[in-house]
N, CA, C, O and CB atoms as a CASP TS submission, in Angstrom:
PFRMAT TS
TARGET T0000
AUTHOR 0000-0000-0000
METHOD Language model
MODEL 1
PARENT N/A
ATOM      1  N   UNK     1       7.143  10.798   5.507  1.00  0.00           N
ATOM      2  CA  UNK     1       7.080  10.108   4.238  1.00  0.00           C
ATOM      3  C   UNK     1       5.644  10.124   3.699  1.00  0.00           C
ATOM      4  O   UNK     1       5.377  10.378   2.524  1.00  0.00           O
ATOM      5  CB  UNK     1       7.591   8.665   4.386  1.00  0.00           C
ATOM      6  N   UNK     2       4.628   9.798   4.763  1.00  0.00           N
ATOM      7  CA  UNK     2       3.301  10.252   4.251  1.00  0.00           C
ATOM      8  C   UNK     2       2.922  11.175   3.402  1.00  0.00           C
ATOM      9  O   UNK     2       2.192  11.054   2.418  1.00  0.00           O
ATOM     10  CB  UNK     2       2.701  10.554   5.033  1.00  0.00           C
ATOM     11  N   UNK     3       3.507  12.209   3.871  1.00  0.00           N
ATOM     12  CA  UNK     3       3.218  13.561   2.738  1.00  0.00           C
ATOM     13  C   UNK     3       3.477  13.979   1.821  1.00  0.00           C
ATOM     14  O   UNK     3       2.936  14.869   1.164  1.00  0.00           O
ATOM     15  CB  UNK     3       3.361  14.427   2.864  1.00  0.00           C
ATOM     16  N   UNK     4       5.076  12.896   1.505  1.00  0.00           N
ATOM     17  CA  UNK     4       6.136  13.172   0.336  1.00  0.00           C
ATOM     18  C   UNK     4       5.273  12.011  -0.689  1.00  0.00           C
ATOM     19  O   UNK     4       5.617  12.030  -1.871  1.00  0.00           O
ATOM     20  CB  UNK     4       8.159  12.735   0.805  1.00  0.00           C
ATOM     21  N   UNK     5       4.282  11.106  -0.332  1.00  0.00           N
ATOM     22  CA  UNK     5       3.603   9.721  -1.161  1.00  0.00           C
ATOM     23  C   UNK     5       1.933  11.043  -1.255  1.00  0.00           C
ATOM     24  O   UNK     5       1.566  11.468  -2.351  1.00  0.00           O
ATOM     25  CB  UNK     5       3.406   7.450   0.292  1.00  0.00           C
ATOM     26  N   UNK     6       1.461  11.305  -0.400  1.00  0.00           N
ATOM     27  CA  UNK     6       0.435  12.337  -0.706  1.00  0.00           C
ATOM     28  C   UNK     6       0.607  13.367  -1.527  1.00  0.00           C
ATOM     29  O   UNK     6      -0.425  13.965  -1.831  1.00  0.00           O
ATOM     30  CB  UNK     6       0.069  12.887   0.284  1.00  0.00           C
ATOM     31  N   UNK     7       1.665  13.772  -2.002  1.00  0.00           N
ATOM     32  CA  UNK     7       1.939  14.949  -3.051  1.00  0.00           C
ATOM     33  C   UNK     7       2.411  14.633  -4.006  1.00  0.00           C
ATOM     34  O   UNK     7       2.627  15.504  -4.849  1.00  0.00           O
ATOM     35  CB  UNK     7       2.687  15.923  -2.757  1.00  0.00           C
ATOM     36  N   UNK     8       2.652  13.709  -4.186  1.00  0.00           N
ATOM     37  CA  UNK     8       3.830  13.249  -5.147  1.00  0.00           C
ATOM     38  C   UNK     8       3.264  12.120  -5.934  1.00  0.00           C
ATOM     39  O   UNK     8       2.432  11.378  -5.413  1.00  0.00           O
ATOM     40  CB  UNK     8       5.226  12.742  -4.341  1.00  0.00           C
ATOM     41  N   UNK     9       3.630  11.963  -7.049  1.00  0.00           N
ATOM     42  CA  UNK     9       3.111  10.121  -7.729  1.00  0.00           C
ATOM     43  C   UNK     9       3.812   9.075  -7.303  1.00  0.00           C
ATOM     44  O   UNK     9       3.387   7.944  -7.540  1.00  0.00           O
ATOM     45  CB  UNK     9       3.308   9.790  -9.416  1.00  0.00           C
ATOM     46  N   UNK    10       5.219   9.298  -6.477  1.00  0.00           N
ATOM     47  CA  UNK    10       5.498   8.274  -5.417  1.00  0.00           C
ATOM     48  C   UNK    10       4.632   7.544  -4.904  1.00  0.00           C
ATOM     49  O   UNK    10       3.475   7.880  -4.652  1.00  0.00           O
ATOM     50  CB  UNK    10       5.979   8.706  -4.456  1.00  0.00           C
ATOM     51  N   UNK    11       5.382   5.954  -4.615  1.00  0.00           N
ATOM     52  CA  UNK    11       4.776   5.573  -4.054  1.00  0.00           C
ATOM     53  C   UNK    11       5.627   4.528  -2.602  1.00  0.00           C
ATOM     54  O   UNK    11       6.789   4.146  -2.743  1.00  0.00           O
ATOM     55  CB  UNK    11       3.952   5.131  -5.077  1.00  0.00           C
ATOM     56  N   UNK    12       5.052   4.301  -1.685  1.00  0.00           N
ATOM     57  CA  UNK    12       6.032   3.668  -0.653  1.00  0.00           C
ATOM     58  C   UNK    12       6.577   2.776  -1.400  1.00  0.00           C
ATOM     59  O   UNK    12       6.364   2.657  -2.606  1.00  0.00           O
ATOM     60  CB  UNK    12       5.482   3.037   0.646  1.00  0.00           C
ATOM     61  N   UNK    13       7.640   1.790  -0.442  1.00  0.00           N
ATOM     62  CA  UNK    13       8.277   0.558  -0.905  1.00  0.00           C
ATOM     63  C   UNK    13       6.938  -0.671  -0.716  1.00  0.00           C
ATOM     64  O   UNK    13       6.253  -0.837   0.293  1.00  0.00           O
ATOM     65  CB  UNK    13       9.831   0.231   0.146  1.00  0.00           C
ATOM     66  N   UNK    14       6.843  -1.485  -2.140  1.00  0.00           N
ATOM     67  CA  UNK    14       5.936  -2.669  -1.423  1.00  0.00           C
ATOM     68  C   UNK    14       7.132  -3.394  -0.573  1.00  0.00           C
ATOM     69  O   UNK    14       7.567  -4.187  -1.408  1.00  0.00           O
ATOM     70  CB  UNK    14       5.058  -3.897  -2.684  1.00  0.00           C
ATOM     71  N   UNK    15       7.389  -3.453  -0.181  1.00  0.00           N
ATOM     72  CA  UNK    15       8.561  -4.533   1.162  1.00  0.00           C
ATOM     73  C   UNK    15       9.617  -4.059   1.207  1.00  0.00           C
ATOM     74  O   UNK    15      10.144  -3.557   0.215  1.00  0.00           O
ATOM     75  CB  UNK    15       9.055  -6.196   0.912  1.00  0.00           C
ATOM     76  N   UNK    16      10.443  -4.134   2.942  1.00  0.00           N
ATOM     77  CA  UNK    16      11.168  -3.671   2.983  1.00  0.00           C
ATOM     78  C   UNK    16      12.556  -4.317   2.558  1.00  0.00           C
ATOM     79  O   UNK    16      12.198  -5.376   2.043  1.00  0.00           O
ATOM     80  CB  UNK    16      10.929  -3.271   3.883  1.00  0.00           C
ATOM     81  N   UNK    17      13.830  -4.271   2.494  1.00  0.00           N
ATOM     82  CA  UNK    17      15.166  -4.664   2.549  1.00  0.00           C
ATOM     83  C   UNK    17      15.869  -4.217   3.754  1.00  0.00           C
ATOM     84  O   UNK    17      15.892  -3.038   4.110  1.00  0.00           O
ATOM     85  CB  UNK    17      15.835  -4.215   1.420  1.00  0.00           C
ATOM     86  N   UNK    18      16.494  -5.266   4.432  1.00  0.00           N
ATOM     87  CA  UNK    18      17.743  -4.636   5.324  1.00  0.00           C
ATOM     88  C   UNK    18      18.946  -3.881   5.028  1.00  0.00           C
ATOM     89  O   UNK    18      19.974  -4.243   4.456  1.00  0.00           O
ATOM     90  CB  UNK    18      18.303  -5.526   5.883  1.00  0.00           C
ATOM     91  N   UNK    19      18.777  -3.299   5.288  1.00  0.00           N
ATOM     92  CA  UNK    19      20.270  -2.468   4.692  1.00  0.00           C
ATOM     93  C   UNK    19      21.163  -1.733   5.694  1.00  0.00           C
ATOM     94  O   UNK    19      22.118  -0.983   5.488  1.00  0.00           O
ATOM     95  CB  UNK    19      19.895  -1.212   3.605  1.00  0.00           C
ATOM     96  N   UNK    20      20.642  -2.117   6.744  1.00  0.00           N
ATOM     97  CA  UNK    20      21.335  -1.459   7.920  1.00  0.00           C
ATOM     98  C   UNK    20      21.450  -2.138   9.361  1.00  0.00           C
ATOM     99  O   UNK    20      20.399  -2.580   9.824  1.00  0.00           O
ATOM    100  CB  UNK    20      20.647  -0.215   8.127  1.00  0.00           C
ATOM    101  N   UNK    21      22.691  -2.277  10.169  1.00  0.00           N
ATOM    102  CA  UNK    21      23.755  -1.829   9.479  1.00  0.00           C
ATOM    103  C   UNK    21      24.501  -2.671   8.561  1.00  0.00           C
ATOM    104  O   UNK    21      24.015  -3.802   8.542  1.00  0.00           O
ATOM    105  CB  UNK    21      24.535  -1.389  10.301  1.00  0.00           C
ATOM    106  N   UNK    22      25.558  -2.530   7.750  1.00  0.00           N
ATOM    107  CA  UNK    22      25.779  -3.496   6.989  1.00  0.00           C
ATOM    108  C   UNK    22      26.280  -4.688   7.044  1.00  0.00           C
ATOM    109  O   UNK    22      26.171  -5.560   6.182  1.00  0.00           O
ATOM    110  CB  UNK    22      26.193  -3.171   6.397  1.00  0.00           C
ATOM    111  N   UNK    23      26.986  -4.771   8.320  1.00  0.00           N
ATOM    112  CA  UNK    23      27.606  -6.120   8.474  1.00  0.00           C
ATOM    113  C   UNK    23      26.742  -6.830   9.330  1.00  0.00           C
ATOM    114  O   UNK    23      27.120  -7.849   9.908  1.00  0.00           O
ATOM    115  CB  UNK    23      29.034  -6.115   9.036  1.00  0.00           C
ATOM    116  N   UNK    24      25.573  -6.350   9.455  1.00  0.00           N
ATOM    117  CA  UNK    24      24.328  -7.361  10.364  1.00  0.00           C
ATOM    118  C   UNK    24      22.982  -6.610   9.738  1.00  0.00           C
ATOM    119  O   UNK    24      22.448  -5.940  10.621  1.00  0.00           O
ATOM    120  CB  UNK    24      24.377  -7.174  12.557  1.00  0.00           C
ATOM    121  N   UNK    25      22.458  -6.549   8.786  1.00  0.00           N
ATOM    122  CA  UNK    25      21.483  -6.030   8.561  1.00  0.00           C
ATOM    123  C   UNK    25      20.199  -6.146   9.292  1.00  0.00           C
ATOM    124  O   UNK    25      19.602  -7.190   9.026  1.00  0.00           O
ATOM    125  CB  UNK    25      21.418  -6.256   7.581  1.00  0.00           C
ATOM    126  N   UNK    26      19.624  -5.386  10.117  1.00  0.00           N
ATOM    127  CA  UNK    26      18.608  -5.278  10.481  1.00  0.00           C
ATOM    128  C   UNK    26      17.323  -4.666  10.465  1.00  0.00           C
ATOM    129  O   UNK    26      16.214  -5.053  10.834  1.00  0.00           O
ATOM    130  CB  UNK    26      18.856  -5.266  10.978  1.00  0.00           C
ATOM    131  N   UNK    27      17.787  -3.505   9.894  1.00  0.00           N
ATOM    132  CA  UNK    27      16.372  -2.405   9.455  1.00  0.00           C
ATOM    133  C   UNK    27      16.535  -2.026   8.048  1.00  0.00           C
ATOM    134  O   UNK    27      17.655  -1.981   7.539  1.00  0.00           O
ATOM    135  CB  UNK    27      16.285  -0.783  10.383  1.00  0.00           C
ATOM    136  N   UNK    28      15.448  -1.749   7.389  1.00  0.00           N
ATOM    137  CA  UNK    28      15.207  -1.246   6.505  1.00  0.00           C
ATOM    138  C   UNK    28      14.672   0.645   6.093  1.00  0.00           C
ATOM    139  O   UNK    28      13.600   1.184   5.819  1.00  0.00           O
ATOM    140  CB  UNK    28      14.507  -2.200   6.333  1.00  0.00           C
ATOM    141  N   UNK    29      16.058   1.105   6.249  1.00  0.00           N
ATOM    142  CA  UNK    29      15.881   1.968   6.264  1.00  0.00           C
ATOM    143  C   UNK    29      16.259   2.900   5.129  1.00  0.00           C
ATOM    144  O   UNK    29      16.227   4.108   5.364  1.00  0.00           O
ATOM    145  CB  UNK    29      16.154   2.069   7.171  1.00  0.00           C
ATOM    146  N   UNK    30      16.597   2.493   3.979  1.00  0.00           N
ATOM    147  CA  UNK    30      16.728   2.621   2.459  1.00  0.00           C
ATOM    148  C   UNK    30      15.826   2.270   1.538  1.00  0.00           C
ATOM    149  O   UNK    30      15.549   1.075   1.443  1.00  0.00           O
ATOM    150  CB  UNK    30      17.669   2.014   2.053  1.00  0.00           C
ATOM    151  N   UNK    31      15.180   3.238   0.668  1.00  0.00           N
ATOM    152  CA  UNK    31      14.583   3.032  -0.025  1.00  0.00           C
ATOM    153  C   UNK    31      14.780   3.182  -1.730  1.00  0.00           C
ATOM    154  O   UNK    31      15.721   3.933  -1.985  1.00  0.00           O
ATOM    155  CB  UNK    31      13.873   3.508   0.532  1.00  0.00           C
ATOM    156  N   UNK    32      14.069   2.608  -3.000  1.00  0.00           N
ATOM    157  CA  UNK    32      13.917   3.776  -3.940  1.00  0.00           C
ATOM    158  C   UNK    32      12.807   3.359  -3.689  1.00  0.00           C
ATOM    159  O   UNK    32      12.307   2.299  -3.310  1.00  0.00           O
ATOM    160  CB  UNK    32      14.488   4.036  -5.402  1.00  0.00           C
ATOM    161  N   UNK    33      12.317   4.871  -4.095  1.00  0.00           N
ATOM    162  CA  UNK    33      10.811   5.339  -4.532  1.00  0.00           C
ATOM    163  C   UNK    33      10.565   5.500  -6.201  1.00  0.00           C
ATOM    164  O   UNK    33      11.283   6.163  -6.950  1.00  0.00           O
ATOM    165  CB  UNK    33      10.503   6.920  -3.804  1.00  0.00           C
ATOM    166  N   UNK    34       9.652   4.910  -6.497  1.00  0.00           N
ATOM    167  CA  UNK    34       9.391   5.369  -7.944  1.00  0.00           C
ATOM    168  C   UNK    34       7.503   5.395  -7.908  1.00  0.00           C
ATOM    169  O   UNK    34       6.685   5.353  -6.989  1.00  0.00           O
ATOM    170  CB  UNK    34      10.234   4.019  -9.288  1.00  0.00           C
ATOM    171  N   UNK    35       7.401   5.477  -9.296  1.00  0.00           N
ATOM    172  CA  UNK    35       5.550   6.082  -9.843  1.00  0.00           C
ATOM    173  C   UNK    35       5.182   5.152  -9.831  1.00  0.00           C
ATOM    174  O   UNK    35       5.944   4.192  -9.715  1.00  0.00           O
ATOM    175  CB  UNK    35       4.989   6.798 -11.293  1.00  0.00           C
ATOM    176  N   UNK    36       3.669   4.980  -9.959  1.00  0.00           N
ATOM    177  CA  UNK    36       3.257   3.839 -10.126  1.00  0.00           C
ATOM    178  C   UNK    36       2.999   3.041 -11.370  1.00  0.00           C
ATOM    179  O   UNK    36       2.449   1.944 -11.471  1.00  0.00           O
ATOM    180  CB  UNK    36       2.413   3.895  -9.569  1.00  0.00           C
ATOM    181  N   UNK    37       3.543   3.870 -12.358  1.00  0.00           N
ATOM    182  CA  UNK    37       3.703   3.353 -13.795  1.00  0.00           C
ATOM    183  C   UNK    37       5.299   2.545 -13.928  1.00  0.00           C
ATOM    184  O   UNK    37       5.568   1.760 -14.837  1.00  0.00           O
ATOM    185  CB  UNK    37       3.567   4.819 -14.944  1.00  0.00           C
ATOM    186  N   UNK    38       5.960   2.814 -13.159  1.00  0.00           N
ATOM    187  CA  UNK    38       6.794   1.271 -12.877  1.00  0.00           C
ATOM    188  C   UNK    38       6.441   0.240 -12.041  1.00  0.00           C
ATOM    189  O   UNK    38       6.034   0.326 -10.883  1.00  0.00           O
ATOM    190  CB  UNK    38       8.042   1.416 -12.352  1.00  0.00           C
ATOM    191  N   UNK    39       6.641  -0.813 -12.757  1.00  0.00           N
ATOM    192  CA  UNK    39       6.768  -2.116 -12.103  1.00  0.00           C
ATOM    193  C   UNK    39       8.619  -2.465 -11.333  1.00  0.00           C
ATOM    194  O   UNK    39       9.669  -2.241 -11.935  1.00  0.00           O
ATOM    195  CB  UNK    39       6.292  -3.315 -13.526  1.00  0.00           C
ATOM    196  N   UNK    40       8.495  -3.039  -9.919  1.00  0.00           N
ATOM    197  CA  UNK    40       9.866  -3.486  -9.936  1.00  0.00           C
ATOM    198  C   UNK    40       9.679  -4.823  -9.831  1.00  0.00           C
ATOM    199  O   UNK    40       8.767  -5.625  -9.634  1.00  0.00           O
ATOM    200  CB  UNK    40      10.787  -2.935  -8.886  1.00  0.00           C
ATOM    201  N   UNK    41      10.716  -4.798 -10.005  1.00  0.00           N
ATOM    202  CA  UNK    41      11.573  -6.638  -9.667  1.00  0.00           C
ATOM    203  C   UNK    41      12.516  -6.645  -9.171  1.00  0.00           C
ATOM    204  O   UNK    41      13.199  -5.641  -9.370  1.00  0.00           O
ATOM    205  CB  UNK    41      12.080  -7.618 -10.751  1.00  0.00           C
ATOM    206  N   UNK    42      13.192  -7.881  -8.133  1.00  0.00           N
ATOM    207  CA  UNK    42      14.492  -7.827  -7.892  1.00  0.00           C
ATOM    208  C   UNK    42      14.748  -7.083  -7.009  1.00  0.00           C
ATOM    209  O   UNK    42      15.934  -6.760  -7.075  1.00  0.00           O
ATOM    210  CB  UNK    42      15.167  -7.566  -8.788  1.00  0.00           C
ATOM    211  N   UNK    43      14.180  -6.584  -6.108  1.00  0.00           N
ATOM    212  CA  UNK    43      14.398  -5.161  -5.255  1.00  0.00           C
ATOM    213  C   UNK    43      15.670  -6.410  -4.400  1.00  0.00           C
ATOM    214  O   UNK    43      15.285  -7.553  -4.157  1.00  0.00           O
ATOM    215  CB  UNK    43      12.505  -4.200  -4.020  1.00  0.00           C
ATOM    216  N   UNK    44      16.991  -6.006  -4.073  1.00  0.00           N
ATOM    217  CA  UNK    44      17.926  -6.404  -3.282  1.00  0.00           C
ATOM    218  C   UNK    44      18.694  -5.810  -2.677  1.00  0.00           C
ATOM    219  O   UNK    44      18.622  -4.591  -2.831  1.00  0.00           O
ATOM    220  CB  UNK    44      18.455  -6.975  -3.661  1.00  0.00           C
ATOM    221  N   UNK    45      19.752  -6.322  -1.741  1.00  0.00           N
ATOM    222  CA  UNK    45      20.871  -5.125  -0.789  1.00  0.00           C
ATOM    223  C   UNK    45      22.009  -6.066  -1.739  1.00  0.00           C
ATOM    224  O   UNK    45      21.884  -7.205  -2.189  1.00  0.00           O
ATOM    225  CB  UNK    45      21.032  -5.187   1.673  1.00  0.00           C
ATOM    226  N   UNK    46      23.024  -5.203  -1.824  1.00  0.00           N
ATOM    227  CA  UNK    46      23.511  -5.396  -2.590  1.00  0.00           C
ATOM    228  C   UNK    46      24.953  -4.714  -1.392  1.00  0.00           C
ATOM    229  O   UNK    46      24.841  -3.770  -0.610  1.00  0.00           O
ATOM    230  CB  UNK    46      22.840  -4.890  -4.029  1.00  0.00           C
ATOM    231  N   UNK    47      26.327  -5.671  -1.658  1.00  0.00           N
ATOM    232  CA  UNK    47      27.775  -5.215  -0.951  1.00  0.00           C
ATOM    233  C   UNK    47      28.273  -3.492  -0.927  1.00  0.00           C
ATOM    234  O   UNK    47      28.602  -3.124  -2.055  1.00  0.00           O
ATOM    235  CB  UNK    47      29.031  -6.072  -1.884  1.00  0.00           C
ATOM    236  N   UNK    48      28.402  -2.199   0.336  1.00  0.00           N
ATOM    237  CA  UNK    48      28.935  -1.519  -0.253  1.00  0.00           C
ATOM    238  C   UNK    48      30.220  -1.314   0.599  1.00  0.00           C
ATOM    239  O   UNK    48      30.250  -1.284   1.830  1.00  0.00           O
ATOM    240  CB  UNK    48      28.134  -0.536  -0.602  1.00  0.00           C
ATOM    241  N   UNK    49      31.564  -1.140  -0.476  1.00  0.00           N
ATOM    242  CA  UNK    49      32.978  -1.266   0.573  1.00  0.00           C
ATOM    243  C   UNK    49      32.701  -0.310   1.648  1.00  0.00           C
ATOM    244  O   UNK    49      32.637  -0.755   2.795  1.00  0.00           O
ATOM    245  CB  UNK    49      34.595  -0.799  -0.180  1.00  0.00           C
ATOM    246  N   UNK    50      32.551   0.774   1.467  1.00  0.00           N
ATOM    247  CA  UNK    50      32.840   1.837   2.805  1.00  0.00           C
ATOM    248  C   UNK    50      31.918   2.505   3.350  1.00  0.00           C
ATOM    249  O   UNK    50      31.831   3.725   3.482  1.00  0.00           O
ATOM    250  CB  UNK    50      33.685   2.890   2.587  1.00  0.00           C
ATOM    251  N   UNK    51      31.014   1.451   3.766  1.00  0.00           N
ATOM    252  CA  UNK    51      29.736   2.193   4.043  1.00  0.00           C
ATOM    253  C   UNK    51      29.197   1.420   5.245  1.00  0.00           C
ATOM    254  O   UNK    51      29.674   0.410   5.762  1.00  0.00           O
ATOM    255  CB  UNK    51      28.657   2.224   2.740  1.00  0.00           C
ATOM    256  N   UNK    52      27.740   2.332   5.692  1.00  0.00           N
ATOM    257  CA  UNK    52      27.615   1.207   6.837  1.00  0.00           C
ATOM    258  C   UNK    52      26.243   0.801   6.197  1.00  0.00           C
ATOM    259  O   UNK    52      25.732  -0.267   6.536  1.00  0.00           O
ATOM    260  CB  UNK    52      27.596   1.748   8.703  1.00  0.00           C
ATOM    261  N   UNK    53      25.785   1.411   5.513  1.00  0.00           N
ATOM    262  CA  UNK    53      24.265   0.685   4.850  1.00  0.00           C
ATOM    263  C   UNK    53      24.752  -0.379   3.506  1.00  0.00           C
ATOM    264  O   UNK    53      25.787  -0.394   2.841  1.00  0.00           O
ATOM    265  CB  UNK    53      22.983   2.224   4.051  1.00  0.00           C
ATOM    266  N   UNK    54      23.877  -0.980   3.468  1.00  0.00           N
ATOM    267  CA  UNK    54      24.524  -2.189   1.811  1.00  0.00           C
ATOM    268  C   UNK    54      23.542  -0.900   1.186  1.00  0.00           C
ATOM    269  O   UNK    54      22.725  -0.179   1.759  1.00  0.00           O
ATOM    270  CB  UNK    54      23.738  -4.755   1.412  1.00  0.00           C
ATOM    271  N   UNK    55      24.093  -0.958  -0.522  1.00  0.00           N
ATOM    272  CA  UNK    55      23.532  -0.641  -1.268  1.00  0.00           C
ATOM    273  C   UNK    55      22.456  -1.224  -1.916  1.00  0.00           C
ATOM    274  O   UNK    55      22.352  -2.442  -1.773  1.00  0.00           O
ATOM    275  CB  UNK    55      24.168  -0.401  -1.730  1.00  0.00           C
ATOM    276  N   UNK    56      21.609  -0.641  -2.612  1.00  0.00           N
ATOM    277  CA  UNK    56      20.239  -1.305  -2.857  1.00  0.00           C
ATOM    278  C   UNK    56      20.135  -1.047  -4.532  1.00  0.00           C
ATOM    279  O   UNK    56      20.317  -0.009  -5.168  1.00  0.00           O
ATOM    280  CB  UNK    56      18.833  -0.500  -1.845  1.00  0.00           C
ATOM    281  N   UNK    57      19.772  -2.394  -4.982  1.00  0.00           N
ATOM    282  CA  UNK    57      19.041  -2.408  -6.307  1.00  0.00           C
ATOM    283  C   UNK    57      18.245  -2.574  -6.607  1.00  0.00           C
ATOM    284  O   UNK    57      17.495  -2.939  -5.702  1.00  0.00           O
ATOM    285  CB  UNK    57      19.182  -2.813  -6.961  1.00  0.00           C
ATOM    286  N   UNK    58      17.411  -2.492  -8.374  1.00  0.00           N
ATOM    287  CA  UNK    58      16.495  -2.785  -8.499  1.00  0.00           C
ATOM    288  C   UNK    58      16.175  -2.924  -9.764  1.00  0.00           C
ATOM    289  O   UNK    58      16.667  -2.018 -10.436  1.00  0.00           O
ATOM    290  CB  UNK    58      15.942  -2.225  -7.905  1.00  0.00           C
ATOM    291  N   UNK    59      15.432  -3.828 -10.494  1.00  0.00           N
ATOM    292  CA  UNK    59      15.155  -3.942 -11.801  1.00  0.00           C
ATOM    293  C   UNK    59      13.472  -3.312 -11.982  1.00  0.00           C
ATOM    294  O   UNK    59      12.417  -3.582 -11.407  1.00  0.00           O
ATOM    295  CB  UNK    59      15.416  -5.600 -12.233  1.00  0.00           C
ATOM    296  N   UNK    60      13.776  -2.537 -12.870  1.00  0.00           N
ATOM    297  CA  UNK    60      12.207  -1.274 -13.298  1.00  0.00           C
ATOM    298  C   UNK    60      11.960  -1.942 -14.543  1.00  0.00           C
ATOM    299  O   UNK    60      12.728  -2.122 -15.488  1.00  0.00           O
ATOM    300  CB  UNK    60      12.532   0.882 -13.662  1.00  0.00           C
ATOM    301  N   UNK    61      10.626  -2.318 -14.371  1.00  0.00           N
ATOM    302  CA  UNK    61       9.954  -2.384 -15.292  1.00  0.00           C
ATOM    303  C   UNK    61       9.408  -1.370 -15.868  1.00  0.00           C
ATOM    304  O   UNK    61       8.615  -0.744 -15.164  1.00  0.00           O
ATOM    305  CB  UNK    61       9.302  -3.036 -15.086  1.00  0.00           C
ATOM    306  N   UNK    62       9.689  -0.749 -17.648  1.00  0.00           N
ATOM    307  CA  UNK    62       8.845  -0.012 -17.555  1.00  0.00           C
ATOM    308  C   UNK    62       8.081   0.358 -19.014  1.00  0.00           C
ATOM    309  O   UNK    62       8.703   0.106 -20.046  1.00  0.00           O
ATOM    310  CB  UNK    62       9.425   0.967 -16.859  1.00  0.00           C
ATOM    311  N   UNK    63       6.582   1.022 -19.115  1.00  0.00           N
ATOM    312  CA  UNK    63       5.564   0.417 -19.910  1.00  0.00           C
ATOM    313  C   UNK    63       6.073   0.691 -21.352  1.00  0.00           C
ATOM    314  O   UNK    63       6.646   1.762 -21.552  1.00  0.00           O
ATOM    315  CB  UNK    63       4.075   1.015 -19.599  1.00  0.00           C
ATOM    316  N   UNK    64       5.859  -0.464 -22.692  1.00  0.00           N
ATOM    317  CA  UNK    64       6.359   0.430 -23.992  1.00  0.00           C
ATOM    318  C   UNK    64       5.304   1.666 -24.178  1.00  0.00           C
ATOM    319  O   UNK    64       5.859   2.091 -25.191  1.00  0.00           O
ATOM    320  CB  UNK    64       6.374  -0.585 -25.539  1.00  0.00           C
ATOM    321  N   UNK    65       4.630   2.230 -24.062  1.00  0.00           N
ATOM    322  CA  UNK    65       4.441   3.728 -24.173  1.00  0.00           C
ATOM    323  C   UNK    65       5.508   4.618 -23.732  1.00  0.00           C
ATOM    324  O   UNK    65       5.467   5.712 -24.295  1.00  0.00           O
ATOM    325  CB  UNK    65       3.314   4.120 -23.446  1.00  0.00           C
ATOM    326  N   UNK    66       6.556   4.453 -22.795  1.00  0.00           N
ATOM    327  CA  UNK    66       7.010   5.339 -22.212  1.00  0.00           C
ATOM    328  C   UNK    66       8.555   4.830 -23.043  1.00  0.00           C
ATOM    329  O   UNK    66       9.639   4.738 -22.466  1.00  0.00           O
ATOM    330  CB  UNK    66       6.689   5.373 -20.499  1.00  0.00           C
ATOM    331  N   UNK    67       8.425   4.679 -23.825  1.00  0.00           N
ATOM    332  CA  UNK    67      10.146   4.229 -24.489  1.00  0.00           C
ATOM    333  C   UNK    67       9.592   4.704 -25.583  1.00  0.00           C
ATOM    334  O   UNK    67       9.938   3.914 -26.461  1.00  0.00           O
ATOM    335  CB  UNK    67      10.952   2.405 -24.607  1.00  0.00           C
ATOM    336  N   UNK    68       8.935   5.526 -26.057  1.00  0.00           N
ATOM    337  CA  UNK    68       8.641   6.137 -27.628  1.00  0.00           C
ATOM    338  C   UNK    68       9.040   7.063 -27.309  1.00  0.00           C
ATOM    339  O   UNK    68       9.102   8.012 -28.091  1.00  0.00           O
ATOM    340  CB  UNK    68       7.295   6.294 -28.392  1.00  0.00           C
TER
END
């Protein structure tokens, strides 16, 4: 992951979420990645029926320059 945040305008997760496994969450092993010209909020695990990780959300903030 180091190298994919060194090449990239990615950036890590600031904190993790459990998302695994789903009916006992213990690790955080799901991410999104975004630039650093978003802000998030809200980062959460969120119910998924047939899965073993919860799904993950997130509310992006993002700058009015980039909505013109």
């Amino acid at each position: 992951m180091e190298l994919l945040y060194r090449r990239t305008r990615l950036q890590p997760p600031t904190h993790g979420v459990l998302t695994f496994p789903s009916w006992r969450p213990q690790r955080a092993i799901d991410h999104i990645l975004v630039t650093g010209a978003l802000t998030c909020h809200d980062v959460r695990a969120l119910p998924a029926a047939l899965s073993d990780h919860l799904a993950l959300s997130i509310e992006l903030g993002i700058p009015e320059h980039a909505l013109r």
